[in-house]
C-alpha positions in Angstrom: -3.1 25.3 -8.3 -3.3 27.9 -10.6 -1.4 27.7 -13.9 1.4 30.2 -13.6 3.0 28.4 -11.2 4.2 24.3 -10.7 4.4 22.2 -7.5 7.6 20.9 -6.8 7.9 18.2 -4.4 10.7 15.7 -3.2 10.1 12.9 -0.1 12.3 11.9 2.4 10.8 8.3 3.5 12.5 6.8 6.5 12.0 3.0 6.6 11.9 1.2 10.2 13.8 -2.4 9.1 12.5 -6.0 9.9 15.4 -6.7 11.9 15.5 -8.7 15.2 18.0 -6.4 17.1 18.6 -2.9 17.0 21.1 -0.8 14.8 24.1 -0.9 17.3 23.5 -2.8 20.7 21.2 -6.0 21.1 17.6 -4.5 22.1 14.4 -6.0 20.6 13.1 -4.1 17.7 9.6 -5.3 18.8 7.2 -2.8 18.3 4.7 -1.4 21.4 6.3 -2.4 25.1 5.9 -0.6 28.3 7.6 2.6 27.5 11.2 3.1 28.3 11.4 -0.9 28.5 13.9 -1.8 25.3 16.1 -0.1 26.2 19.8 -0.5 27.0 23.2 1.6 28.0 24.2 1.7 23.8 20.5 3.5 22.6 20.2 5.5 25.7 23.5 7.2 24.4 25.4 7.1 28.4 28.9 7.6 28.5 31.3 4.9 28.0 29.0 2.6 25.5 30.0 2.2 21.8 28.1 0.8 19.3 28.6 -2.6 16.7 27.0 -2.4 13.7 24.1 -4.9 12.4 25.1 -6.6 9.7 21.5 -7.6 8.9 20.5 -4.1 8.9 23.4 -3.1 6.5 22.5 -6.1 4.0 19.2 -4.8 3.9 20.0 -1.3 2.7 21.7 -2.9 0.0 19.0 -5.2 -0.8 17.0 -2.1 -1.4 19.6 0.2 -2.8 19.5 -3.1 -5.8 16.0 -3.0 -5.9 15.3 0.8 -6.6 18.4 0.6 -9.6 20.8 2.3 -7.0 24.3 2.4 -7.2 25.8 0.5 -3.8 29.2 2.9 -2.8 32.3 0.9 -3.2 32.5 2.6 0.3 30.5 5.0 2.8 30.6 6.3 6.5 28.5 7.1 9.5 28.5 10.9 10.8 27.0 12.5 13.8 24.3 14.6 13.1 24.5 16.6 16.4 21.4 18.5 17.6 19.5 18.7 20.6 15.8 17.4 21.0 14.3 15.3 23.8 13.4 12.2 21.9 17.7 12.1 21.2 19.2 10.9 24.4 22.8 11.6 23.5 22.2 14.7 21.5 23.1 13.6 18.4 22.0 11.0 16.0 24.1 8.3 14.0 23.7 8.6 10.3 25.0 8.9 7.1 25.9 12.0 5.6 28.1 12.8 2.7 29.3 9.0 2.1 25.8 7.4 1.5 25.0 3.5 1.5 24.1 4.3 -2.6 23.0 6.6 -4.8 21.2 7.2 -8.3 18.6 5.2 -8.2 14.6 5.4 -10.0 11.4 4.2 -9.5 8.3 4.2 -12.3 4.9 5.5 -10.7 1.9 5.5 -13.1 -1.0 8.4 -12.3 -4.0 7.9 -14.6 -2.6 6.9 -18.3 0.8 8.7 -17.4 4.0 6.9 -16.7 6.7 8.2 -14.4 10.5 8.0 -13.5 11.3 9.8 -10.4 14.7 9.9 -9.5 16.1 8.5 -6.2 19.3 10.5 -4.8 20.4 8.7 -2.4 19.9 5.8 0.3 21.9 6.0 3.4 21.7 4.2 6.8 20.8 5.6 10.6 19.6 5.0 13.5 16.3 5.9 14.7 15.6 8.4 17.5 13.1 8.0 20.4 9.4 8.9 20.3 7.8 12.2 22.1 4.0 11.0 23.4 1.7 14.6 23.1 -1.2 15.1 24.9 -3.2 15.8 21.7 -1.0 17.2 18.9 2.3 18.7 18.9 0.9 21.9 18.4 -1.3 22.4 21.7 0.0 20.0 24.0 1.0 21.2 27.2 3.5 19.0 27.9 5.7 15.7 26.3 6.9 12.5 27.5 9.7 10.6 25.9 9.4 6.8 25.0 13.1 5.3 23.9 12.2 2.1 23.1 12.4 3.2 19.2 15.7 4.6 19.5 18.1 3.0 17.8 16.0 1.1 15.6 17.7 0.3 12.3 16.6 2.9 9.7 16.9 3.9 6.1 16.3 7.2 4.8 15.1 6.8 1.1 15.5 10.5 -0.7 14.1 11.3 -4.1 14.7 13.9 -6.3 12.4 16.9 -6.6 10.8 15.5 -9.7 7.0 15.2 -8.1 4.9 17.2 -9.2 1.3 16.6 -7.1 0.1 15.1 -4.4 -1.3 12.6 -6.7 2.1 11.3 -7.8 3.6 11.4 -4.0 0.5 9.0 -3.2 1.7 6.7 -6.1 5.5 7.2 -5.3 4.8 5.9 -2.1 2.5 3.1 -2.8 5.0 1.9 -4.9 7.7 2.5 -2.4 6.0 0.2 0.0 5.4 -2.0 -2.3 9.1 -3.1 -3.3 9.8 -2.5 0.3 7.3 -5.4 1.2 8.0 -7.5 -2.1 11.8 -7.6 -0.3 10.6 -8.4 2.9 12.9 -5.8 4.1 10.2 -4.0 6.9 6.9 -4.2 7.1 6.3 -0.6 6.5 3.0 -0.3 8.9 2.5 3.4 8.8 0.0 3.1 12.0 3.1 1.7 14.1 5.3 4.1 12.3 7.8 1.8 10.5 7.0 4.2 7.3 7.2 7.6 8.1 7.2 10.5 5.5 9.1 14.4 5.3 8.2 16.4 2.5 9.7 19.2 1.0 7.5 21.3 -1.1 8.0 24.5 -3.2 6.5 26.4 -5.8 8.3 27.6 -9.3 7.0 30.2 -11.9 5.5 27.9 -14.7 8.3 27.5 -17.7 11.0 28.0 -15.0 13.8 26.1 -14.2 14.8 27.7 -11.1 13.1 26.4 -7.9 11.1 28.3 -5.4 11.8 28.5 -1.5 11.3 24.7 -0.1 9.3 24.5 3.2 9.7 20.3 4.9 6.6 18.6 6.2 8.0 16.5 9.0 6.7 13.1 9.9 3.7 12.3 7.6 2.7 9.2 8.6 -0.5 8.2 6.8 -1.1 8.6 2.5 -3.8 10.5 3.0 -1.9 13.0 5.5 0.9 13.1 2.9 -1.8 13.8 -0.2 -3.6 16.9 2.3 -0.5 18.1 3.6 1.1 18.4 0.1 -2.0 20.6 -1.1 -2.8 22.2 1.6 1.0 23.6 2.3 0.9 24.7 -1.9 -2.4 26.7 -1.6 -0.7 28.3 1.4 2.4 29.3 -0.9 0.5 30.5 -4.2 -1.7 32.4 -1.1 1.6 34.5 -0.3 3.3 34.4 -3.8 0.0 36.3 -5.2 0.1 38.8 -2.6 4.0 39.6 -3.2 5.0 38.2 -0.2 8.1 35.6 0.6 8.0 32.1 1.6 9.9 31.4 4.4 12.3 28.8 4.4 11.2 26.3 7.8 9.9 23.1 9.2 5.9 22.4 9.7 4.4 19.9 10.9 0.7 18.7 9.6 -2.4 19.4 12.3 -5.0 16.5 11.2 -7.7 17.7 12.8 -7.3 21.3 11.9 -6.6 19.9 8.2 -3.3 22.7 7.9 0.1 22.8 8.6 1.9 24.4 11.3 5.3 26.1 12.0 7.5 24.1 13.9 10.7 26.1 13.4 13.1 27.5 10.9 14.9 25.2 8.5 18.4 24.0 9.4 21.5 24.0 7.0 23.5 21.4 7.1 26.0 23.2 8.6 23.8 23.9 11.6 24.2 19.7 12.5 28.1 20.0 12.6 28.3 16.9 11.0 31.3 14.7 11.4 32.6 11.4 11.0 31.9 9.0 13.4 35.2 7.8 15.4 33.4 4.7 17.1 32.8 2.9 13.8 34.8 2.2 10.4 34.0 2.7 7.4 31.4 -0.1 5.4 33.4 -1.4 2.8 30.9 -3.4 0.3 32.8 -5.8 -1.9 31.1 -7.0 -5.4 30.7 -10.4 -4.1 28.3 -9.0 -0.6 26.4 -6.9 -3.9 25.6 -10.0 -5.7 24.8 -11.8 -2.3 21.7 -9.5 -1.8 21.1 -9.2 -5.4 20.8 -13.4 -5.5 18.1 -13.1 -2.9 16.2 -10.7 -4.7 12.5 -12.1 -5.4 10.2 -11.0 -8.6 9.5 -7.4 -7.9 6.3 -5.6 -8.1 6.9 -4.3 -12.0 8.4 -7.4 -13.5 5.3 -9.4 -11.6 2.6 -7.0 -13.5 4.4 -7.4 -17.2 3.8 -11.2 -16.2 0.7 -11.1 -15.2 0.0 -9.4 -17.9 2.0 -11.0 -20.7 1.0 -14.9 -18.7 -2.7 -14.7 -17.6 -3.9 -11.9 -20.3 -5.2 -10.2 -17.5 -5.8 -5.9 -17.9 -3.2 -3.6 -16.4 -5.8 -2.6 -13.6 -6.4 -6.0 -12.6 -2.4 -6.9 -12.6 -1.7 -3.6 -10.8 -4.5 -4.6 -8.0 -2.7 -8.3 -7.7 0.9 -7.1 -7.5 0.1 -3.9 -4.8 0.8 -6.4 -1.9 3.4 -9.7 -2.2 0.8 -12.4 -0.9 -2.2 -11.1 -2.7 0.2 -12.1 -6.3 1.5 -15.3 -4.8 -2.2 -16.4 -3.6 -2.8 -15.5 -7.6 0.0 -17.8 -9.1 -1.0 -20.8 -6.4 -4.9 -20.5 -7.5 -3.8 -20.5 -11.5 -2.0 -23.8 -10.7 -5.4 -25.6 -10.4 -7.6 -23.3 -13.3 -7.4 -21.5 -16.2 -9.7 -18.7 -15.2 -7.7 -15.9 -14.6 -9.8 -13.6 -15.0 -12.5 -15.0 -12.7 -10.1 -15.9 -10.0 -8.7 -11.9 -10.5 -11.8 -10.9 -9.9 -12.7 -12.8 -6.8 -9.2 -12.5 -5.4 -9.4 -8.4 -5.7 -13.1 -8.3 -5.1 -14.6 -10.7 -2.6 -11.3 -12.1 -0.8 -10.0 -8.3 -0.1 -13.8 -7.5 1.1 -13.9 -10.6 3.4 -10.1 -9.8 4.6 -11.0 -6.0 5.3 -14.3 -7.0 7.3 -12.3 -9.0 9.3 -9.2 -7.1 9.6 -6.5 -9.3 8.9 -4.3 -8.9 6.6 -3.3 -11.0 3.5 -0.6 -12.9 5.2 -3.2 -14.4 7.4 -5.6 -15.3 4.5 -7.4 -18.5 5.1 -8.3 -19.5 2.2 -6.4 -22.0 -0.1 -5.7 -21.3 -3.3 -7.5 -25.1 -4.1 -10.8 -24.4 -2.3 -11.2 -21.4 -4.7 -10.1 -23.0 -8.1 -12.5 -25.5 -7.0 -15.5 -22.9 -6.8 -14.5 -21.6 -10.1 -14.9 -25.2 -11.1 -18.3 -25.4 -10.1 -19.0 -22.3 -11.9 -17.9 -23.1 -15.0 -19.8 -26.8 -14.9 -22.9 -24.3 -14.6 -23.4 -26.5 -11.1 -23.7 -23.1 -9.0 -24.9 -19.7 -10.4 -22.3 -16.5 -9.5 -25.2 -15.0 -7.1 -24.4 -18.7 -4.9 -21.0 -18.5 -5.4 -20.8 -15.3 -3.2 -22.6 -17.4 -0.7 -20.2 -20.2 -1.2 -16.8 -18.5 -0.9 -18.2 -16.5 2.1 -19.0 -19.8 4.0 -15.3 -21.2 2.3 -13.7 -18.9 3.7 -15.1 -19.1 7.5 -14.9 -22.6 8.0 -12.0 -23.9 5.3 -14.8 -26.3 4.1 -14.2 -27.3 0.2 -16.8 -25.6 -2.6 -17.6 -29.2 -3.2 -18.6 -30.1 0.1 -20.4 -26.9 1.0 -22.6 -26.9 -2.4 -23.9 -30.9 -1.5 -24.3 -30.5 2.0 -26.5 -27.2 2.2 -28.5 -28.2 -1.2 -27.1 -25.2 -3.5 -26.7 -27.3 -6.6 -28.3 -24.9 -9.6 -31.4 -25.8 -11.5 -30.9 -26.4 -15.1 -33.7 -28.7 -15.1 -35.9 -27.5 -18.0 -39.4 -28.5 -16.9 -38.6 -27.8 -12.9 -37.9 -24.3 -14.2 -41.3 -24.4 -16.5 -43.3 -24.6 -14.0 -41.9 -22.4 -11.9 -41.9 -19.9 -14.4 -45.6 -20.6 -15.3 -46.1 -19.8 -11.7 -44.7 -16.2 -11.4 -46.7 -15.5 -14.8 -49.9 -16.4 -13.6 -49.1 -14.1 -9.8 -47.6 -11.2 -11.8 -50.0 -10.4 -14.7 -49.8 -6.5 -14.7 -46.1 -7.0 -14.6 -46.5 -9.7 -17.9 -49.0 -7.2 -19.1 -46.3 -4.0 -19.1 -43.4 -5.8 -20.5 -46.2 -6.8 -23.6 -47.2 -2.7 -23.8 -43.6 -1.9 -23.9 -41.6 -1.9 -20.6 -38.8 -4.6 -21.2 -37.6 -4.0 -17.7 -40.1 -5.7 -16.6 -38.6 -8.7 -17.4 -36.0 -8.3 -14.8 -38.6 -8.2 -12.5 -40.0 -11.4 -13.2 -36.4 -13.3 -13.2 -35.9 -11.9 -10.2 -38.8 -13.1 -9.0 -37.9 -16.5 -10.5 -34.8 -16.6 -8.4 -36.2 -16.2 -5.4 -38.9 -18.9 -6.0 -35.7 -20.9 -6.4 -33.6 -19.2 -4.0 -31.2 -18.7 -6.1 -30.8 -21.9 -7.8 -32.4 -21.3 -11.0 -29.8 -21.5 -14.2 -30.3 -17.6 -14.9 -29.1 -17.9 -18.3 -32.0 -20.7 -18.8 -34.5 -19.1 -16.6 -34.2 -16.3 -18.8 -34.5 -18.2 -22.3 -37.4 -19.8 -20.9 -39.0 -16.8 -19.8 -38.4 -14.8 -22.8 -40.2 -18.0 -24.8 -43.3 -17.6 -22.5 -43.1 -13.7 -22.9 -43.0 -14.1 -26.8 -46.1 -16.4 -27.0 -48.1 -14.0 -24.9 -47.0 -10.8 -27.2 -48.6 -12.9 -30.2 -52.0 -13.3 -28.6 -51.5 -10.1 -27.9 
């Protein structure tokens, strides 16, 4: 981007919610299904039905409205937002529209060492609409079907204010998003299945400006890394026609993967162009204080006030806090493990280094973690007694977590107890001296790496058992004695 002119960037992030039922009729919100198959009179839109409002759905939005420092409306309306599009079976869409759910909220996203407050304008409830299946992409498919087993699907539309300013931040806006979103058990915001879904709006201003450029929407972003590509892609493509005098058009794109560029889909609507109006089949939501402070009771520890803990509690770093707070169960797992050890740090560092690696090999996701927070504190144990080196440890915890077996019981029953024996390591370091001469003879002229090679050597003459602090005292002793012969 070049440096006369800034990205601006606000998100639209529509949230599929957790509920059992459907925004208006009774249909399972269960995701996949022979197509066409939840589906009912009420979310295929034929005439006659009217729809009754999910209360769970409603108490939800407000969860989250509390959660992103929202303001919940005293009171606020549904609209139709008429328009005509296949995956919308009554042509026009339930939603919220100039009477929100709530408003003025904020969010902090940190990029690098810099701290942000973007702005959240408003949350508002709707229903989602069905799903078009492409033969490919949008873009060169010759033809559509139409699953509707998504319409109707409780949704909230989460908008910010245009105070992004890269694809960077969007990323971390998001993350952070999801984050809460899944702290509050509110969806489960699986981007593949497309409970998260992203629109962005991006424009270009002079540098210094205050005036915004012409905003062009990104519809239906469903990945971070689609979002992050899309955002930089579409403002190369701007500063591309700003620098050659010409106009952006105001319109909706859509984001080609494969052909890594965006596409035009069609020009922009106005509001005006949905004719909203209120919806007649439905009153008003009226939320008292007392339902506010109902959702705002069952609020748990969000992601922010977790990290200060973490932080402030275990003395851990603000990367390691941050990495433990970006999903609910990986900070839980945390707090359980610290109830049976004081190594925080250790127990971080296994938790966000060989637990996710073992969870991500295996593709499961932290929910479904089978490891106990005791069978680790246990290993961490072992470490600090000096019974097992860190190199066995890995082999430990991989074998913990396949069969649920305790540290304990693995390190007995497979021999892995480390050798702090003095004169068993002697002679075993006497040994690799006398079959590695040249390499005793070029750590005495002067290569001190070769000392690595020789504990290493040590360690596999041990497999691994040898105390490596000890081995390498010892070593360093026999080393010495032959540099003063020398």
């Amino acid at each position: 981007m070049h440096k006369s002119y800034e990205m601006v960037i606000g998100l639209e992030v529509h949230v599929e919610m957790k509920t059992d039922s459907k925004m208006f009729c009774g249909c399972t919100t269960e995701f996949g299904g022979v197509a066409n198959s939840h589906v009912c009179p009420v979310c295929l839109g034929l005439p006659g039905t009217l729809p009754v409002l999910n209360k769970k759905a409603v108490d939800y939005a407000i969860k989250t409205a509390l959660a992103l420092e929202c303001r919940v409306t005293e009171s606020s309306q549904f609209s139709r937002k008429n328009y005509f599009y296949p995956d919308l079976a009554k042509a026009y869409q339930i939603s919220q529209y100039d009477l929100p759910l709530a408003v003025d909220g904020h969010i902090w996203i940190t990029t690098g060492e810099e701290h942000h407050q973007i702005r959240i304008n408003r949350v508002h409830l709707e229903e989602d609409a069905g799903k078009l299946v492409h033969i490919g992409t949008i873009s060169t498919s010759p033809y559509s079907m139409v699953d509707y087993n998504r319409s109707g699907v409780p949704l909230m539309e989460i908008v910010s204010e245009p105070d992004i300013r890269s694809g960077e931040q969007a990323k971390a806006y998001l993350e952070k998003l999801k984050s809460i979103l899944r702290f509050i058990d509110v969806s489960d915001c699986k981007m593949e299945e497309g409970s998260l879904r992203c629109d962005a709006n991006i424009s270009l201003m002079e540098a210094g400006s205050e005036e915004f450029g012409t905003k062009v929407e990104i519809k239906n972003l469903n990945s971070f890394r689609a979002v992050v590509r899309s955002i930089e892609f579409e403002a190369a493509r701007q500063e591309a026609l700003l620098s050659k005098g010409e106009r952006i058009v105001q319109e909706t794109r859509t984001w080609d993967e494969s052909q890594g560029m965006t596409l035009s889909l069609r020009s922009k609507e106005e509001a005006h162009d949905y004719r909203y109006f209120p919806e007649p089949d439905l009153v008003p939501i009226v939320t008292s204080p007392e339902w506010i402070e109902e959702q705002r009771k069952l609020l748990p520890e969000l992601p922010d006030a977790r990290l200060e803990r973490f932080m402030t509690d275990y003395k851990l770093s603000r990367y390691d806090a941050e990495l433990l707070t970006a999903e609910p169960e990986l900070g839980v797992f945390f707090d359980d493990v610290m109830k049976h050890t004081n190594e925080s740090k250790a127990a971080a560092n296994w938790i966000n280094g060989d637990l996710m690696y073992h969870l991500n090999e295996k593709g499961i996701e932290m929910s479904e973690n089978p490891l106990k927070a005791p069978q680790l504190a246990g290993m961490l144990a072992l470490i600090d007694k000096k019974v097992i080196s860190g190199k066995i440890a890995k082999t430990v915890f991989a074998e913990m977590f396949e069969s649920g077996k305790s540290a304990e019981d693995i390190v007995q029953e497979r021999g892995l107890v480390q050798i702090s024996d003095e004169g068993v390591l002697e002679e075993i370091i006497v040994d690799v001296i006398a079959n590695h001469r040249q390499t005793v003879d070029d750590y005495i002229n002067g290569k001190e790496q070769a000392a690595g090679y020789l504990v290493g050597q040590i360690m596999k003459a041990t497999r691994g058992k040898a105390n490596p602090a000890l081995a390498n005292s010892l070593l360093q002793k026999h080393l010495e004695k032959f540099k003063e012969k020398k």
